[in-house]
C-alpha positions as CSV (number, residue, x, y, z in Angstrom):
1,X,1.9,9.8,20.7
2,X,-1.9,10.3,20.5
3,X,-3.5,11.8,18.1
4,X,-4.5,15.3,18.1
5,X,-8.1,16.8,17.1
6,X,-8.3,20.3,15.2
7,X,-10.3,22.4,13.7
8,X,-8.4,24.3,11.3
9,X,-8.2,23.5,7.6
10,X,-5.5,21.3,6.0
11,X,-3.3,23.1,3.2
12,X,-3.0,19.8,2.2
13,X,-4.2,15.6,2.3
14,X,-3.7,12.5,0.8
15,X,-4.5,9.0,1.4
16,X,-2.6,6.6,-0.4
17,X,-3.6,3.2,-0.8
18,X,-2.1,0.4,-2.9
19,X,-3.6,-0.6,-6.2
20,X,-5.9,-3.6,-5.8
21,X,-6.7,-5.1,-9.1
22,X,-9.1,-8.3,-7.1
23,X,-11.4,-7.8,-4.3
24,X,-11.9,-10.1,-1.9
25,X,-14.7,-11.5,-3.4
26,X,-13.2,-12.0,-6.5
27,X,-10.3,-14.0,-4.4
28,X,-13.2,-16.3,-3.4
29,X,-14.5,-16.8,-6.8
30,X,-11.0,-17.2,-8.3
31,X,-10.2,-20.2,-5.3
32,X,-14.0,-21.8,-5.7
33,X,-13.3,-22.1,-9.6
34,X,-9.5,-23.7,-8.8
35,X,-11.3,-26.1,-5.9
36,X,-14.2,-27.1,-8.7
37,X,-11.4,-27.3,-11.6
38,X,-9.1,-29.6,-9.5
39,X,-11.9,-31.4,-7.7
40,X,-13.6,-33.0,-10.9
41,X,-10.1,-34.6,-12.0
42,X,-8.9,-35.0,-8.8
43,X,-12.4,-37.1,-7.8
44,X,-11.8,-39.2,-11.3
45,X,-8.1,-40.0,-10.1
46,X,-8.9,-40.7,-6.5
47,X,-11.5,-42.9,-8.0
48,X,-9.3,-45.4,-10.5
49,X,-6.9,-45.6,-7.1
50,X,-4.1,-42.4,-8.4
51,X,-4.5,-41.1,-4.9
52,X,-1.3,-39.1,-4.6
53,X,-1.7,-37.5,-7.8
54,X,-5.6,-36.5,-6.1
55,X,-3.7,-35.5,-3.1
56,X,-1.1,-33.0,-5.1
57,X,-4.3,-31.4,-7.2
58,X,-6.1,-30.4,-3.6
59,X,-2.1,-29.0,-2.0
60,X,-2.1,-27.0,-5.3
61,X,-5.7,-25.6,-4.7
62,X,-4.7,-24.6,-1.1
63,X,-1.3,-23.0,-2.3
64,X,-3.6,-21.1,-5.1
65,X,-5.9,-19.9,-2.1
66,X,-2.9,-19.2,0.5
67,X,-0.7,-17.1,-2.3
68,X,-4.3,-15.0,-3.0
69,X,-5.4,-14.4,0.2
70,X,-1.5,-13.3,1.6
71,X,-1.5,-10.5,-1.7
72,X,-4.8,-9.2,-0.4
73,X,-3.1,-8.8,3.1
74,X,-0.3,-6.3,1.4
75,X,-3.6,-4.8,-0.2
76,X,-4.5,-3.4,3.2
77,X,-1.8,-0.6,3.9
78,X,-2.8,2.8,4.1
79,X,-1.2,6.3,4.6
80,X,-2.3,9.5,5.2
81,X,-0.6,12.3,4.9
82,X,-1.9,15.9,6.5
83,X,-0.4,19.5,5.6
84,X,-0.8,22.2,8.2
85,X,0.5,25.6,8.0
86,X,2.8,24.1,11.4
87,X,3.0,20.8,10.9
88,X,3.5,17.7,8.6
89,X,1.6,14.9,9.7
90,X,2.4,10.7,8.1
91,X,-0.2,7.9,9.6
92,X,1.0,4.8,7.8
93,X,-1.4,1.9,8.7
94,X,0.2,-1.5,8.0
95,X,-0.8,-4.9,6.6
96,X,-1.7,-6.0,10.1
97,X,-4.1,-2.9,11.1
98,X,-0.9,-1.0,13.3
99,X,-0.5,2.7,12.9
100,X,2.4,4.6,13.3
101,X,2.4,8.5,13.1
102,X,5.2,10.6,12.0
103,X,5.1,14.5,12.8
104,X,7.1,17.4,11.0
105,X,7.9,20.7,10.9
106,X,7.2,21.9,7.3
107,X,9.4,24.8,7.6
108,X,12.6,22.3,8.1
109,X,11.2,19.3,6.1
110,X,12.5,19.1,2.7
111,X,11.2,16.7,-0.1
112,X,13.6,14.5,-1.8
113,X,12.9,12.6,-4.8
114,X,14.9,9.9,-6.0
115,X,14.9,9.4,-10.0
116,X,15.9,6.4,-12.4
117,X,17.9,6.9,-16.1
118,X,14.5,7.9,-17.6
119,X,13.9,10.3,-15.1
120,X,11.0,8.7,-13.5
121,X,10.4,9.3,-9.5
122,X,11.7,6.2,-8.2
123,X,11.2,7.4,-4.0
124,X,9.8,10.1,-2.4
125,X,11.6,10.9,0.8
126,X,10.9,13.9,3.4
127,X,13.9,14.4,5.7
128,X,14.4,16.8,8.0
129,X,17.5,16.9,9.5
130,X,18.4,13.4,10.3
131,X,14.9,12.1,10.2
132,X,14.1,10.6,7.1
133,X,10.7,9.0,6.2
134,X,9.9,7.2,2.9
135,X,6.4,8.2,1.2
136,X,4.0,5.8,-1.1
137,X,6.4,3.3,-1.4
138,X,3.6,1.0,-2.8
139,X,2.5,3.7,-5.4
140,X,3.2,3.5,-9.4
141,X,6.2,5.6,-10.8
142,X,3.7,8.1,-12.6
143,X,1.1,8.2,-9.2
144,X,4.5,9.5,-7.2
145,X,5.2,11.7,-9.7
146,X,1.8,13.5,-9.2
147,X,2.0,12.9,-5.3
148,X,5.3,14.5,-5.1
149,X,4.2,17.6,-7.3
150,X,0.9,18.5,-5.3
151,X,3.1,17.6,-1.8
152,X,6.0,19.7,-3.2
153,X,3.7,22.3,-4.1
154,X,1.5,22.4,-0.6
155,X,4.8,22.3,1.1
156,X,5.9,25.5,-0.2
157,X,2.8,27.4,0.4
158,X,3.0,26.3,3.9
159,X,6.5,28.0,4.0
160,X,5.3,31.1,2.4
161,X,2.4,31.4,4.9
162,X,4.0,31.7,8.0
């Protein structure tokens, strides 16, 4: 379905985006120190004949740099979520750059939250009638908490409006 262009106002947006606590510059700097660290032993051990141990040191460096640059990858998602007086509008971008865009009707979408024992918001779900989506799923108990509340609250003010 292609995207639309408008002009009015939203009640409502959000983009949500995961937290990212290294960059990927830092990723760099993190695998160049773990190449140096392993590459001064591993040098000194190649050199005295210990190859396989020299051999293990430079798989672990590449593991190190494989499992950092596949959490940045996760680090890419995106979604957007629009509030219109007539419509509800989800583009969730993915790890590998595809969109997918999910309309509603605000008047028939409801927001459920789900809660654990300490009354935290575990999901954040809208559903309309059997369609059900799943918001933020990357986001922090206490950052769906506030999602949900300024979604929850923009939701009924796009009720009352038309």
């Amino acid at each position: 379905m292609p995207m639309q262009a408008t002009t009015t106002q939203p009640l409502f947006s959000a983009r949500l985006t995961p937290h990212r606590s290294l960059s990927p510059r830092g990723v760099a700097l993190v695998s160049g120190l773990c190449l140096v660290f392993a590459l001064l032993p591993g040098l000194a051990l190649a050199s005295i004949g210990l190859w396989p141990i020299a051999a293990l040191m430079l798989a672990t460096v590449v593991a190190i740099g494989s499992a950092l640059y596949l959490s940045l990858r996760e680090g890419k998602k995106r979604e957007q979520v629009t509030l219109w007086h007539d419509q509800l509008e989800w583009v969730g971008t993915d790890a590998n750059g595809v969109r997918t865009l999910r309309r509603f009707n605000p008047r028939t979408a409801r927001l459920v939250l789900e809660r654990d024992a300490d009354e935290k918001t575990v999901a954040i779900r809208i559903r309309s009638g059997k369609d059900e989506l799943e918001v933020g799923v990357f986001l922090h108990s206490d950052d769906k908490s506030s999602f949900a509340k300024a979604l929850g609250t923009a939701l009924r003010k796009a009720r009352s409006a038309g």
